[in-house]
N, C-alpha and C positions, 0 to 999 in steps of 0.2 A: 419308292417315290414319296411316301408319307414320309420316313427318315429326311429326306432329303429335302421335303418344305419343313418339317420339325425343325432343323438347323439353322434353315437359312432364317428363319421365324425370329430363333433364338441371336440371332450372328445381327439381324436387323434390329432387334429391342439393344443391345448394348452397343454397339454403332451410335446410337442416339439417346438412350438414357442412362449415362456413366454418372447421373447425379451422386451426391456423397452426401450418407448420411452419418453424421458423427455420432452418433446416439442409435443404441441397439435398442430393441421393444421392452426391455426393463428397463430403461430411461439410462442407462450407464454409457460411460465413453467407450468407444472402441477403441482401445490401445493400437489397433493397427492403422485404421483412416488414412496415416500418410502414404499408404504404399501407394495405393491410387494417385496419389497427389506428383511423389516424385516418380514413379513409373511414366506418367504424362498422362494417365489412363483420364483422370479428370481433364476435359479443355475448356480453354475461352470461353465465358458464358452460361457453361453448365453451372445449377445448383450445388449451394452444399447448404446442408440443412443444419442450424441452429436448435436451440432445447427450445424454442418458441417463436424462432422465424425462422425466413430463407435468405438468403444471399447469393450475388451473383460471382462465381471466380472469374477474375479478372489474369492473374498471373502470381508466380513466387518471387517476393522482393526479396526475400532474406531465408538463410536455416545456416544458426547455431547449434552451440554442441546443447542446448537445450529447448530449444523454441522454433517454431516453424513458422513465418510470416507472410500470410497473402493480402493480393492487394481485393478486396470485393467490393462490388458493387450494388447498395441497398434500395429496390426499386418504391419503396415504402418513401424513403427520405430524399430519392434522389441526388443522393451522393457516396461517393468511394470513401471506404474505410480501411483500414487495416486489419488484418483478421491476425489473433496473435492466438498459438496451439502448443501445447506441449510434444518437444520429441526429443529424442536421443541422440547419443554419434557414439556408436560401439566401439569406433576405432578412439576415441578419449574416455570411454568407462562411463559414459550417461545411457542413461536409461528412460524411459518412457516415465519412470514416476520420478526421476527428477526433474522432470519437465514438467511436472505437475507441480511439484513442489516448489516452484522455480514461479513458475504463472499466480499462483497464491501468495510467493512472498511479492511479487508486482505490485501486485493487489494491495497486501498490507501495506507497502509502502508509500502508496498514491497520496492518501488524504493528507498527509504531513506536509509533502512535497508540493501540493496541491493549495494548501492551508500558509505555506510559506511563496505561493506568487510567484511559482519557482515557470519559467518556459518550461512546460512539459506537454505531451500530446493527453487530448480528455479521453477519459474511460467510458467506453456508449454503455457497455454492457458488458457483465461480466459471470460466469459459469464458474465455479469454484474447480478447480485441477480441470479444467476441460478448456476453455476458450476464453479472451479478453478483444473484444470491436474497440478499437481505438482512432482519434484521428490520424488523419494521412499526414505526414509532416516530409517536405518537399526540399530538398537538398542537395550540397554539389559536392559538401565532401568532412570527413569527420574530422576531429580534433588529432587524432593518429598519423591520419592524410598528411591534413595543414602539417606539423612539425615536421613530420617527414619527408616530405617534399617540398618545403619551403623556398629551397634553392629556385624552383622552379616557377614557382607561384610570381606573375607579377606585382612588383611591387606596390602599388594603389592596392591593389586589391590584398593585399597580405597585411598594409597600416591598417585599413579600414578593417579586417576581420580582427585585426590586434584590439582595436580599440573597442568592436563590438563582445569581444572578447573582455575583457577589463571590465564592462559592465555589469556579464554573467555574474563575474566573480565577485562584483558587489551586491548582486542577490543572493548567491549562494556563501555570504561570508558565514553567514549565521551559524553553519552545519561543519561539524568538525571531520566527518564522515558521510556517505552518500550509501547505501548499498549497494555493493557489485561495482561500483563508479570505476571508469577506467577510461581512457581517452574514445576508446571506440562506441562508447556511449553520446558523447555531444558531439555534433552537428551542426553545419554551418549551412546554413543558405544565403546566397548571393542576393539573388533578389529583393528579398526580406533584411538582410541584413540582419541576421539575427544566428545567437546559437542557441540551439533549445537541447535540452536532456530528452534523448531519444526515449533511451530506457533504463532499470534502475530494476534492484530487489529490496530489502527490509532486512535489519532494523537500520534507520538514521542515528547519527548523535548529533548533538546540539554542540556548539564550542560553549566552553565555560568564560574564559580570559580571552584577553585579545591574542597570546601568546598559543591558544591551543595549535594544535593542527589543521591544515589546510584538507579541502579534498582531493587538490592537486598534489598528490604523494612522488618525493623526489624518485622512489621506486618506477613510479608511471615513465619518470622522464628519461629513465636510466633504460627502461627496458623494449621503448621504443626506439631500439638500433636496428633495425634492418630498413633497408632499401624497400620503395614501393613504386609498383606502379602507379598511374595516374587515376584507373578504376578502383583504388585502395587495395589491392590484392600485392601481396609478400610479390617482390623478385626472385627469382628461384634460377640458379645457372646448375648446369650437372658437374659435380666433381671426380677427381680423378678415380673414384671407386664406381662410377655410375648413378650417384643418388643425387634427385634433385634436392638442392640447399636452399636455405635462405640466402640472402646476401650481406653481411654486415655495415655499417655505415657509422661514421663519428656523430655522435650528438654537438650540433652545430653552436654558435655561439649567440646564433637570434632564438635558439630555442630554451637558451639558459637564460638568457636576457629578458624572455617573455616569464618564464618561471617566475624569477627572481621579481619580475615585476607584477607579476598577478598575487604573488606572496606578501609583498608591500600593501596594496589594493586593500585584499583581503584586511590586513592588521588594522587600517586606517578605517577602513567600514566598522570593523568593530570598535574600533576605540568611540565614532559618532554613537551607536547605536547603543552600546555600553550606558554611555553619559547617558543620553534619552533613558533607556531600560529605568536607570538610580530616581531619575526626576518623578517617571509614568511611577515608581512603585510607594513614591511619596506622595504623590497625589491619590493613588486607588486607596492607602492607607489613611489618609485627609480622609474621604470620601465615606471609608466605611468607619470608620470611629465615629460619627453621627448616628450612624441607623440602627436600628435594632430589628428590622421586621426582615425575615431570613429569603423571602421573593426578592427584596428590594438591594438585599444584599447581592443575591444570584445575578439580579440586573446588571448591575454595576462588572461581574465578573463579565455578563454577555458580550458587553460591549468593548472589550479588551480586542485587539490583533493577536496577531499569532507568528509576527516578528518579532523574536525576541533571541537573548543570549538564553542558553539555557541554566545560567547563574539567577536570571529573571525569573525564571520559574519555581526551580526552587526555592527563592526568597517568599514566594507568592504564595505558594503552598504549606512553610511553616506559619506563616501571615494568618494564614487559614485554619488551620488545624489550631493554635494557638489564641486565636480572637474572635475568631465566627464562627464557627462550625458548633458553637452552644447555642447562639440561635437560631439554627434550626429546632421547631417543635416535633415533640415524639411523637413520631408517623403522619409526617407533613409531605415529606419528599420521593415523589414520583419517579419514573422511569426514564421521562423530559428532563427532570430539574436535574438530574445524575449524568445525564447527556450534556447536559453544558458545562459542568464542572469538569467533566473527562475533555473536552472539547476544547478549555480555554484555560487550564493549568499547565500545560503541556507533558511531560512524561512524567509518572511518578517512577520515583527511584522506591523499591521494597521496601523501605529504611519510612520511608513519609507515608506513603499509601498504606501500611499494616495500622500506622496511627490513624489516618482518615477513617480507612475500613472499620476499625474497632469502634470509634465514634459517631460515625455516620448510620449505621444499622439500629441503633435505635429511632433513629429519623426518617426509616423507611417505613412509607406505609401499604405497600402488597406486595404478594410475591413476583409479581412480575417485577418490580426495582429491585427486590431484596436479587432473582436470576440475575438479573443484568449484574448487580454490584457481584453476587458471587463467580460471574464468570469473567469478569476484571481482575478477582484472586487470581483465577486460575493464570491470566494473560499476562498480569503484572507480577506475578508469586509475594510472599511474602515473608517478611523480616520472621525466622527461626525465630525472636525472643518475643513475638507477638501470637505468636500461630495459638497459642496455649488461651490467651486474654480474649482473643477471635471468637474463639470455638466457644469460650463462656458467655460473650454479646450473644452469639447465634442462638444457643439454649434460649438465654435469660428474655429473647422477643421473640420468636419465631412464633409459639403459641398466637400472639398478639399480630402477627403479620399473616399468618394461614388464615385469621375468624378476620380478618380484613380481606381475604381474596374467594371472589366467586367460586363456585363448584361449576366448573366449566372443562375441558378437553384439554384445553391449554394448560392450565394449571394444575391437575393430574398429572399431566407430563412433567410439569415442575417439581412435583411430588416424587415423582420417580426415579428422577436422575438425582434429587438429593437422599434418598431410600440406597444409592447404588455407588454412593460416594465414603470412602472410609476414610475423606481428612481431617476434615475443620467439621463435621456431622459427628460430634458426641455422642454415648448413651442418652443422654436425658433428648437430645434433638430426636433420637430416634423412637422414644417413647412419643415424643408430640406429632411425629411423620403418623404413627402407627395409627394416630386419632385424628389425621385430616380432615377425614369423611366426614364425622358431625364436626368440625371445627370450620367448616367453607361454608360460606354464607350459599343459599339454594338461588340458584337461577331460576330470574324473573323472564316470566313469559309474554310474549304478547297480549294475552287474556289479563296480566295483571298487572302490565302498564298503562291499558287500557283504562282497568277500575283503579289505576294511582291516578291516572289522568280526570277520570269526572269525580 
């Protein structure tokens, strides 16, 4: 009898709490989470737990060969979001930490795309290889769809997504490549009239000329042959061997027409924005050949966009490295003021950034800028014919940048990962690590902010 309420005990607690927690008690993802999800074992309603809230599942929008997509519902904000997970499909050779690696490069790749104005869904929150809450974005059918079925599509409604179409591609002229981009990425909603970039991985390129490449790849248009249904889902008939096939299908003549016309679009965008680009980099050079005081310089970069050719940037950063970046004073520039240089030069190429890097470290004044800029090395790498000139800046100020930073937790750790670093950290850097301790200013107490204060 005790067995027998033991069960039913047990049979009534998971009955009703199939909550999901994505996070084991050592704060780590649990690689397995989806099984519950696609078994059904989670329903409607039920929790799933976040690394610092809850959510409510709603249902499964989407699972790719790397990502698993639910719809949730946040009773904090009172609204549905998209819940985006890392997962596998064994049957294409992904894995669970591709889907990790896959959610991270998202990640990396938002701010750019974000920074360029681009229709894209906002990022609420985001979990490094674990989860990314995104906005809900509302839709009747993908760019894949449209060309594929076009036959079908009434026509009003096919002009009008052409030409909301045409627009895209005049915000996205800028980008010679997209990450991951491929038709089944953008989206179209009817009601909005709008297509927005669903989703996307990392790195972007910028086009240089008006002549670069498009991120409409004639590849794309080549390879979307097969029939679809109306749900977006491949046609599939059984062949004389018994296997279900896709269906082949001619690529039509409004879908070359649409190509060939958003190829135009594109060229034309940039030949405007090109002009603008030459004008804007005559005037910030107007601008800064007056000043001399290296804040007022920084200002002047603040207030730059972040629409540009990527021929703009680089012009901007040899501008830089070549005119201003002297005045800057030794041990003037912050962890802030390095934030906005990264923020508003747009990509360094290794070739410009190992010149910035070597000149700018004397300009650093604590370890926390000097971390930040050396983990830019590491993001950005750097020009072989520099690595050697680097690593003699680092010596020749580090002394000078440790007796400028507090003796605090954080900056021990700073000390530590450059103690554990065998690149650009020479002998001599490592005689000055070895003497941090009395080189870091001692932390001030409460007691002795107090008697600084009377």
């Amino acid at each position: 009898m005790i067995k027998l309420i033991t069960l039913a005990f047990l049979f009534s607690i998971n009955s009703w709490s199939a909550d999901l927690y994505l996070f084991n008690q050592n704060g780590k993802l649990d690689d397995y989470f989806s099984k519950s999800i696609l078994s059904g074992d989670l329903k409607p309603d039920e929790k799933i737990y976040l690394s610092d809230k809850e959510v409510i599942f709603k249902e499964v929008l989407g699972k790719g060969n790397t990502t698993l997509i639910l719809k949730v519902y946040d009773n904090e904000k009172k609204k549905e979001y998209a819940l985006r997970l890392p997962h596998g499909n064994e049957k294409m050779n992904y894995d669970i930490m591709d889907g990790k690696r896959y959610l991270n490069y998202s990640y990396e790749g938002y701010q750019e795309l974000l920074d360029s104005e681009l229709p894209i869904p906002k990022i609420h929150s985001y979990h490094k290889g674990s989860y990314m809450v995104v906005d809900m974005v509302d839709h009747d059918f993908t760019m894949q769809t449209f060309f594929a079925r076009n036959e079908y599509i009434d026509l009003d409604l096919k002009m009008k997504a052409v030409e909301s179409l045409k627009e895209f591609a005049k915000k996205v002229s800028i980008f010679e490549t997209i990450g991951d981009f491929h038709f089944e990425q953008l989206v179209y909603s009817i009601k909005n009239d709008k297509w927005t970039l669903l989703d996307w991985a990392s790195p972007h390129k910028l086009a240089r000329i008006t002549g670069s490449e498009i991120i409409f790849k004639e590849e794309h248009l080549m390879r979307n042959n097969f029939m679809m249904k109306e749900n977006g889902e491949l046609l599939r008939v059984e062949n004389s061997n018994g296997k279900n096939v896709a269906v082949h299908r001619p690529i039509t003549d409004f879908e070359k027409n649409t190509f060939d016309e958003l190829r135009e679009i594109i060229e034309n965008e940039r030949s405007i924005i090109s002009a603008s680009d030459a004008l804007e980099l005559e005037r910030i050079k107007s601008r800064l050949a007056e000043i001399t005081d290296y804040k007022k310089v920084l200002k002047v970069y603040s207030e730059l966009d972040n629409i540009h050719m990527g021929s703009f940037f680089t012009l901007l950063q040899r501008d830089f490295i070549n005119n201003h970046l002297q005045k800057f004073p030794r041990g003037s520039v912050n962890t802030e003021e390095l934030e906005i240089i990264f923020s508003k030069f747009g990509k360094f190429t290794p070739f410009y950034f190992s010149q910035f890097a070597e000149k700018i470290i004397e300009s650093i004044d604590g370890l926390e800028a000097f971390m930040y800029l050396y983990n830019m090395m590491n993001k950005i790498g750097l020009d072989e014919e520099f690595e050697d000139d680097i690593s003699l800046a680092i010596a020749k100020h580090l002394e000078r940048i440790i007796s400028n930073s507090v003796h605090e937790a954080s900056v021990l750790k700073m000390i530590t990962t450059l103690k554990d670093d065998f690149g650009l950290i020479n002998y001599r850097s490592r005689e000055i690590l070895a003497r941090a301790d009395e080189l870091l200013k001692p932390a001030t107490s409460c007691r002795d902010n107090i008697k600084s204060f009377f």
